[in-house]
C-alpha positions in Angstrom: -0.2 -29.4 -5.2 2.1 -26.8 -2.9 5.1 -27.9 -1.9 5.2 -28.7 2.0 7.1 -25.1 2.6 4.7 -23.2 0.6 1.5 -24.6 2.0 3.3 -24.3 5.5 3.6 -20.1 4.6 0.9 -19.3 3.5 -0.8 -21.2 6.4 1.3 -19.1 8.6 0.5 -16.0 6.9 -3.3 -16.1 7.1 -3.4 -17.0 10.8 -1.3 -13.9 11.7 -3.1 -12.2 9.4 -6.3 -13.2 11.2 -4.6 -12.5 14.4 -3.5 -8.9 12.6 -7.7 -8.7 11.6 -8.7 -9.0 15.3 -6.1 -6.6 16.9 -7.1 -4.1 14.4 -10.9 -4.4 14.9 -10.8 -4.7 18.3 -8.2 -1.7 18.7 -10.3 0.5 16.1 -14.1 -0.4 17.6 -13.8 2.0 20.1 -13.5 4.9 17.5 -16.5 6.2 15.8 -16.5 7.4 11.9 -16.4 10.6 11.1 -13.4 11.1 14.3 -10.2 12.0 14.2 -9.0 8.8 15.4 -10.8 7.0 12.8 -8.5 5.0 10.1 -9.9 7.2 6.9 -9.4 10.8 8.6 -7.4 13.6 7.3 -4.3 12.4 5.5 -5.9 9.3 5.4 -9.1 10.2 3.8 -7.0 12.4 1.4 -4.9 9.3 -0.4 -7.9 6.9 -0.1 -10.3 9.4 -2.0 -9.0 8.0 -5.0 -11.1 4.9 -5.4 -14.8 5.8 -4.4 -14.2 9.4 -6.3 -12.8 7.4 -9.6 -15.2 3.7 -8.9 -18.4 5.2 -7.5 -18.6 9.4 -8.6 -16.9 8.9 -11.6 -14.7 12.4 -10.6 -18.4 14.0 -11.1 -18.3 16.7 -8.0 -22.4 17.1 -7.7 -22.4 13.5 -7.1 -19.9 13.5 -4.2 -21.6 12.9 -1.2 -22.4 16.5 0.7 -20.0 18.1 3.2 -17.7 14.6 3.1 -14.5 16.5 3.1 -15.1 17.8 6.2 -16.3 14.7 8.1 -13.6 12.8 7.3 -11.1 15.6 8.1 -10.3 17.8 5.2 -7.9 15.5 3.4 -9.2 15.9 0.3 -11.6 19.4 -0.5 -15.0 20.6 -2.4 -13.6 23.2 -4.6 -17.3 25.6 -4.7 -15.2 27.8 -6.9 -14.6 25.6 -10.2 -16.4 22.4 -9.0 -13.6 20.3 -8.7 -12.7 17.6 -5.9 -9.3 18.0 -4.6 -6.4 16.4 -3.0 -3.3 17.4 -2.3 -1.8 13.6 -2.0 -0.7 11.2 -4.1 -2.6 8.3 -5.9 0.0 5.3 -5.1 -1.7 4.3 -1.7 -4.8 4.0 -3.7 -3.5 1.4 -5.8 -2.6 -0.5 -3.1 -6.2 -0.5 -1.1 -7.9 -1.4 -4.5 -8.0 -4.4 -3.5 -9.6 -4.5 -0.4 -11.7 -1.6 -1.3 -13.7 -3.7 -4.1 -14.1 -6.4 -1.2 -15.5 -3.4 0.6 -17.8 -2.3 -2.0 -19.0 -5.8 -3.3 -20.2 -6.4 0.5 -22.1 -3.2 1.1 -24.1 -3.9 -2.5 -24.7 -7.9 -1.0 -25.4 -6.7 2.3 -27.8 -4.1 1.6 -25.5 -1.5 3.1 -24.9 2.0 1.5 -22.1 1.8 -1.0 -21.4 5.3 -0.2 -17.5 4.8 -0.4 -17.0 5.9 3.1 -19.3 4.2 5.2 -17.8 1.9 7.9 -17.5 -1.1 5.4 -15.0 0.7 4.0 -13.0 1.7 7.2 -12.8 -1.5 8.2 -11.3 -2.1 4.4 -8.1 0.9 5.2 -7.5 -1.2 8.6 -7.9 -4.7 7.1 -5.5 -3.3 4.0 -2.5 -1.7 6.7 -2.6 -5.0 8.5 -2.2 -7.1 4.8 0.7 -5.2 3.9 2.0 -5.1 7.0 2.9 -8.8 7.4 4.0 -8.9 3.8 6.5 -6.3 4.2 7.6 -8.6 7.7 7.4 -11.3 5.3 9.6 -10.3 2.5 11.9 -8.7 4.3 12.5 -12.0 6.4 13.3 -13.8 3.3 15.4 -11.2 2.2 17.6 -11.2 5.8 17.8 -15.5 5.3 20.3 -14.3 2.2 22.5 -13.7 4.5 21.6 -14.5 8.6 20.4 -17.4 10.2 16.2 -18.2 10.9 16.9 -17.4 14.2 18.5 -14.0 13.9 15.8 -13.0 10.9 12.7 -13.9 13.3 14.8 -12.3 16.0 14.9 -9.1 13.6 10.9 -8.9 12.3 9.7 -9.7 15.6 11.8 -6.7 16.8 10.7 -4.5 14.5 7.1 -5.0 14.6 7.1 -5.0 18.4 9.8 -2.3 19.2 9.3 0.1 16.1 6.0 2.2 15.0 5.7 -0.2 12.4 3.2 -1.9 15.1 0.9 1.6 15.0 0.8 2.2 11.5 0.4 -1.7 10.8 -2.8 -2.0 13.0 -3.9 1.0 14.6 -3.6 4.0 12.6 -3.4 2.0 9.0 -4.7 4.4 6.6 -0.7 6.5 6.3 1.7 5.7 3.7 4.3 4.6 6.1 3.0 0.7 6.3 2.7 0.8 2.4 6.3 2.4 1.7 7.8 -0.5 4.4 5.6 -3.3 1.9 7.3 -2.1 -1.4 10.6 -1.5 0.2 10.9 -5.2 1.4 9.5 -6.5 -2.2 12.2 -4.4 -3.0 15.2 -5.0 -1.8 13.7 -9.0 -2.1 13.7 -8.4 -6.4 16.5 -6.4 -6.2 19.0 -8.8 -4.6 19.2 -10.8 -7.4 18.7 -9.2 -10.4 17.6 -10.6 -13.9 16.5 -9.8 -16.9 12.9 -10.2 -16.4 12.5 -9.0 -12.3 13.5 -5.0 -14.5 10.2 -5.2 -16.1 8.6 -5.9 -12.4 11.5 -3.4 -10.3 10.9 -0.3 -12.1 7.3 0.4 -11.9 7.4 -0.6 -8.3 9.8 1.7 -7.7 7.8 4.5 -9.5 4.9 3.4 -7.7 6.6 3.9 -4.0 7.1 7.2 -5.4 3.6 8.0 -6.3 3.1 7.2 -2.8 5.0 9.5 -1.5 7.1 11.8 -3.5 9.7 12.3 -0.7 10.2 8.2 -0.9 13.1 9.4 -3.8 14.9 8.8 -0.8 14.4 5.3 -0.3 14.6 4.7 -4.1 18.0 5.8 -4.6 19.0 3.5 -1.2 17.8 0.7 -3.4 19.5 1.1 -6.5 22.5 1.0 -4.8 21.6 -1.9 -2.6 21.0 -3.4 -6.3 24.3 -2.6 -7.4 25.8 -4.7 -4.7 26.8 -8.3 -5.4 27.4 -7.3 -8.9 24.4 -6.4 -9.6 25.6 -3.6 -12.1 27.8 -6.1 -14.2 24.0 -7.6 -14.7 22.0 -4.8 -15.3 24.3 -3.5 -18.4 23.7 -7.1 -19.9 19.6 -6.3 -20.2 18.7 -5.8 -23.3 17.1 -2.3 -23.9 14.0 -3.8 -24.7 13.3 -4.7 -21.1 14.2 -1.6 -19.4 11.7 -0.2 -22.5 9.2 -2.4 -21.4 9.6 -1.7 -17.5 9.4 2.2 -17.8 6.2 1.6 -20.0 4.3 -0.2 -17.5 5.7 2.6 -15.2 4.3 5.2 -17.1 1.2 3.5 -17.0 1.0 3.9 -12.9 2.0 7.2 -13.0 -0.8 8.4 -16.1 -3.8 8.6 -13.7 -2.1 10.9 -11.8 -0.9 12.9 -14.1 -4.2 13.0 -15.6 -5.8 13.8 -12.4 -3.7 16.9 -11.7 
């Protein structure tokens, strides 16, 4: 059975989530597909492409559904020349809306809906995915603050900063950019990194190359957070992993990173 705290969470974290579902629906109804206020539109479209072009089309470019790149705002290309379907982003966000895209996909095959891949199902699956990550970022980074602040002070600061910051846009009206999913693996961050073990390296290091494969420019953040995990001795405990670990970790990193290299 959960623990009391535990249960009381995750209770927590699915109404606001529900309340984050509502907001986004509600804000996002308005907006037709195939718009440039839609949530899978140009930069959007181009890091989500990813999972129908790999789950449904199989990379196969005669298979792609005609003149798609341009309805959902050139963010990914038809490449006539060589036959090729192109993007100039990164596969990292992808990862991330796996999840939510399957739920997507399972429906439309239920439902009786086209499993096209970019069909409204799936919109609603970018929005539902920003919002997700969204409050788990807020989440993380609350428990991260409580190493050092009072409850008050770190529900003071997540409140502020999804209310006063344009963490509040990208969390639940314009969902489909990398910012909401760089914020999510920065907070799991910083929350791993704060105390590190032996075992959290194999875990840290392919997160951290994943927040690069979502954004390359993120190399930034990453070296922020090595040396927030060099504080409170943290490098006195990372020269006592054994190699293996750190072997293991940029393995499974390696592993993220394949696809993509694969891909280009």
């Amino acid at each position: 059975m959960f623990e009391p705290m535990k249960f009381k969470l995750i209770i927590s974290f699915l109404v606001l989530y529900a309340v984050g579902m509502f907001l986004t629906l509600n804000m996002n109804s308005k907006y037709k597909i195939f718009t440039y206020k839609s949530a899978m539109w140009a930069d959007a479209s181009g890091y989500y492409m990813y999972l129908p072009a790999t789950f449904i089309y199989h990379w196969d470019y005669d298979r792609m559904p005609s003149g798609m790149d341009s309805l959902t705002g050139r963010g990914f290309y038809y490449r006539e020349s060589n036959n090729v379907v192109f993007t100039k982003y990164t596969s990292g966000q992808a990862y991330l809306q796996l999840p939510f895209f399957l739920a997507a996909h399972l429906y439309c095959n239920l439902a009786g809906k086209s499993p096209d891949g970019f069909s409204q199902p799936y919109v609603n699956s970018i929005l539902f995915s920003g919002v997700f990550y969204m409050l788990a970022g807020l989440f993380f980074l609350y428990f991260v603050l409580r190493g050092y602040y009072s409850k008050k002070v770190c529900l003071a600061t997540v409140i502020a900063l999804f209310l006063c910051t344009n963490l509040y846009y990208y969390g639940i009206k314009h969902t489909g950019i990398t910012h909401v999913y760089t914020f999510f693996l920065g907070s799991v961050l910083l929350y791993l990194m704060r105390n590190i073990s032996t075992k959290k390296i194999i875990i840290i290091l392919p997160l951290l190359a994943l927040l690069l494969l979502i954004r390359p420019t993120n190399i930034s953040l990453v070296i922020l957070l090595i040396m927030f995990g060099f504080v409170n001795d943290g490098w006195r405990i990372l020269k006592t992993i054994p190699l293996k670990y750190y072997l293991a970790g940029i393995f499974c990193s390696f592993l993220i990173v394949l696809p993509q290299i694969l891909y280009w």
